[in-house]
N, C-alpha and C positions, 0 to 999 in steps of 0.2 A: 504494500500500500504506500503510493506517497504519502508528503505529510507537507504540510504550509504551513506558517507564522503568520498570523496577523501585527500587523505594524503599525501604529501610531504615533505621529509626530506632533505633538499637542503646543501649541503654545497660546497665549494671549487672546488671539481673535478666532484663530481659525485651526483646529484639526484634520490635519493630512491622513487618512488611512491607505492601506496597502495589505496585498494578499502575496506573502513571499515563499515562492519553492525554492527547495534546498540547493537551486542551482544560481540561486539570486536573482533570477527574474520576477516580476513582478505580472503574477497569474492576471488581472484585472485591470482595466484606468483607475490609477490612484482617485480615488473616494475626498473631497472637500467637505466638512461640517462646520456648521460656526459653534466655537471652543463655551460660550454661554459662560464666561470662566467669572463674571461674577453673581452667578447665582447660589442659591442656600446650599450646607453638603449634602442632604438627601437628593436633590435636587441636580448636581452635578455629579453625587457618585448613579445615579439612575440614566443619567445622561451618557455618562461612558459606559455602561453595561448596553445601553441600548444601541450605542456604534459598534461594540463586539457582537452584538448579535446581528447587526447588519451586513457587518463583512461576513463573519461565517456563515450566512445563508449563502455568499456569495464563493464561496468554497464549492470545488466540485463535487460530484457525489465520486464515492471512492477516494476520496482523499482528506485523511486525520490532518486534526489540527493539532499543532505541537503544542503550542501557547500562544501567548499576548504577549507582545512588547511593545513599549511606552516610553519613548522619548520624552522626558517631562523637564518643566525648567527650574531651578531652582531657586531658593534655598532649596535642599533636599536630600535627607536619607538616604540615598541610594541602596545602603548598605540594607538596610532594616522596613524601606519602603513606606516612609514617615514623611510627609511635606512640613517644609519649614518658611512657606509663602508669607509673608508677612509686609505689610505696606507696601507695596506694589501694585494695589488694586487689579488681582486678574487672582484667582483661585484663592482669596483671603480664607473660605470658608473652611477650608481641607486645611486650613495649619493642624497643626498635631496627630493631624489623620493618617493611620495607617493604612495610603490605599490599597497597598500591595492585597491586601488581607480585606481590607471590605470589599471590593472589587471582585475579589476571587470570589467568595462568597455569590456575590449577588449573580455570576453570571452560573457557577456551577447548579444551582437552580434551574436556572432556564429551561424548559419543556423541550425547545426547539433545535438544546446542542445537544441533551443524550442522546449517547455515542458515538457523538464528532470529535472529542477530544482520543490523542495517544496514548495517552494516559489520563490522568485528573486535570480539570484545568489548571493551570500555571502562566504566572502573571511574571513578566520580568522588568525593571523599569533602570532607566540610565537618563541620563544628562544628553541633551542631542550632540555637543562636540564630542562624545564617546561613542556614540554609536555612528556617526559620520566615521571615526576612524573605523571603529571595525568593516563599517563598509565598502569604505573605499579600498583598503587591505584586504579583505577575502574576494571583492568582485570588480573594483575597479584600479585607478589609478596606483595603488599600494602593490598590489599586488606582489608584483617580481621582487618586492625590496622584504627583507629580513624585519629590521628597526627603522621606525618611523618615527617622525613627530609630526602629530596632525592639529592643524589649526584651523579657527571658523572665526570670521573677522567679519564684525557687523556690529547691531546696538551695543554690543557687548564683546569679552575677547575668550573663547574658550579652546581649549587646549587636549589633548589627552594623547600619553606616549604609546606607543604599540610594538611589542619584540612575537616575533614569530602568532601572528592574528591574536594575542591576547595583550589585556590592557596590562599595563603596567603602572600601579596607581602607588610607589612608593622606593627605597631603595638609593641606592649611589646612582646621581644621576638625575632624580626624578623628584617632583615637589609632590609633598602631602597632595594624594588624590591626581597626581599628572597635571593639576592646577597652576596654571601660569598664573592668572589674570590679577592675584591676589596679592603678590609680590611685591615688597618695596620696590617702589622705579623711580629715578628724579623726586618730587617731590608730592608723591603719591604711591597708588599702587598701579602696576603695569596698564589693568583695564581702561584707568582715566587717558590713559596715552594713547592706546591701541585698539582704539572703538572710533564710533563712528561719531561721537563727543570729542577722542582725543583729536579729532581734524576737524571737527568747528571750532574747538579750541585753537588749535592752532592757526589756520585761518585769520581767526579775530587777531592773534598773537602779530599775523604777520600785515594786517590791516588791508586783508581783502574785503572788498568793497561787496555787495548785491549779495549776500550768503544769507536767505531763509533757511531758518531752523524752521523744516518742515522733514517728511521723509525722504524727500527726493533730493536733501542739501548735498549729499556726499556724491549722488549720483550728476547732479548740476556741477559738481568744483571738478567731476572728473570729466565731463565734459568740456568745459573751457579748457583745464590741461591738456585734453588731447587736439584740442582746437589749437592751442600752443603760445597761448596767453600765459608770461612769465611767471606771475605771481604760483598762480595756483599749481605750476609745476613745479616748482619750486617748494611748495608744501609737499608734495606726496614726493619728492624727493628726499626732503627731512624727514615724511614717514616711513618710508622706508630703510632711510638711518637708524631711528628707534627703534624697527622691530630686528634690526640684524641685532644693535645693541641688546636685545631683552634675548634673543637666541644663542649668542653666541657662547655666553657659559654652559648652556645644555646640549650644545651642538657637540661641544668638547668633554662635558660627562657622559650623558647617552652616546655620544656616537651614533647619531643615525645612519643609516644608505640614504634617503631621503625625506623631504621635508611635503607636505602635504595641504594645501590651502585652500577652505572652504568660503563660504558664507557671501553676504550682498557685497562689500567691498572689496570682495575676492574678483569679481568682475571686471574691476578696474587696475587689478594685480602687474600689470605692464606698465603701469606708472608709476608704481614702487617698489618693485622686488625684478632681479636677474632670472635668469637661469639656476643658476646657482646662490649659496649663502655660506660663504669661505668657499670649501671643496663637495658642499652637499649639494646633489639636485634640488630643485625646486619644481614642484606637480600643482598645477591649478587644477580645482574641483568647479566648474558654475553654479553647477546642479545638485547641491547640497541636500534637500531636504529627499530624493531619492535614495542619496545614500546612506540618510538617516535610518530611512527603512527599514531598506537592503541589512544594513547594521543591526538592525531587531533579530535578526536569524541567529546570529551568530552571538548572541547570548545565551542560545542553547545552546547550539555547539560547548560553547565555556561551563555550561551545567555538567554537559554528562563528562567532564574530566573529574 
């Protein structure tokens, strides 16, 4: 019997699903829901039982489901499956919740999945910059390389190392949890620098002119760069300075083969990053939130070791 993963990439507005066989393709058209991320927890954990029950109808017949996996944003458990959301306005209601476990609960009930599971159902949850690496390393861009470091550069800066497709969240080398973003940098931590705040900042820093802080700022500053308007090239020149600076101690601990970059200002990755970073390749990813997915499988894989 084959077997599929359902996949979830939840964030703020909108939930990505996906139906993933064990060869990384993606059985279905990824599934769009709106994430309802501020409504009550009855309310929200009812809501995401009801997207696992939408994809698995969408599962073929003859083919078991492994589990759930859930890209989810944090603060967050991972470990223990506990959200620690707090002030952020998007999933306020689930702090302290252990969804791994309420979750489970509410779908193995369901009339409509006995006997679709390969065994009990099983809930697996990670940080979407960890499961982009696992994805892009078991079915994309990573692949051929042994040690990676994989990055996702957008609202935010996330991070997670990868030796032979499993994470590596600790050790010589490697920061508590594979976490860069958290790191003393300049006169902050790394995130304020290497987001998509650390270049409006900078911007402002270097007194470009016409720069709406809206969503499309970083996408608009990278447009005039490539148009070839001094200033603004000139900033993602410097950001590009900063992120070699914030790499290069781990490039020299870990030792990767290569370096692996996701996320929306991943897009615009030729106006601030080479080929290379010292002596490492450099992989641009566009299409990140596929290999979020993709990346849900292979948390089982990591189970049955």
């Amino acid at each position: 019997m084959h077997d599929s993963v359902l996949a979830f990439d939840v964030g703020g507005t909108y939930v990505k699903a996906g139906i993933i066989r064990s060869d990384g393709t993606i059985a279905e058209p990824v599934a769009v829901y709106p994430a309802r991320s501020g409504e009550t927890k009855e309310e929200l954990l009812q809501h995401f039982a009801t997207l696992v029950e939408a994809q698995a109808k969408r599962v073929r017949s003859g083919h078991a489901i492994r589990g759930v996996g859930l890209a989810f944003p944090g603060p967050f458990d991972y470990e223990c499956g506990i959200c620690r959301i707090q002030g952020l306005n998007k999933f306020e209601a689930l702090y302290g919740v252990n969804l791994k476990e309420e979750l489970t609960a509410r779908i193995a009930i369901l009339p409509e999945l006995q006997g679709r599971w390969s065994d009990s159902p099983v809930i697996a949850i990670e940080n979407d910059a960890a499961l982009f690496a696992l994805g892009e390393c078991a079915f994309g861009e990573g692949r051929s390389y042994q040690r990676t470091i994989c990055l996702t550069i957008g609202t935010g800066f996330g991070s997670a190392f990868v030796s032979s497709r499993r994470l590596v969240k600790g050790g010589e080398g490697v920061p508590s949890d594979g976490w860069l973003y958290r790191l003393p940098y300049r006169d902050g931590i790394i995130d304020d620098y290497i987001s998509r705040r650390g270049i409006v900042r900078l911007a402002e820093e270097m007194g470009i002119k016409n720069v709406s802080v809206e969503e499309d700022d970083v996408k608009r500053l990278a447009e005039r760069a490539s148009s070839g308007e001094v200033l603004p090239v000139q900033l993602f020149q410097e950001f590009g300075k900063r992120l070699r600076e914030v790499l290069m101690p781990f490039i020299q601990s870990f030792q990767p083969d290569a370096i692996l970059i996701g996320g929306q200002i991943a897009k615009s990755a030729d106006l601030f990053v080479s080929e290379r970073i010292g002596s490492v390749p450099v992989r641009i990813t566009t299409d990140m939130s596929v290999s979020v997915l993709k990346g849900a499988y292979q948390l089982f894989q990591k189970n049955e070791n």
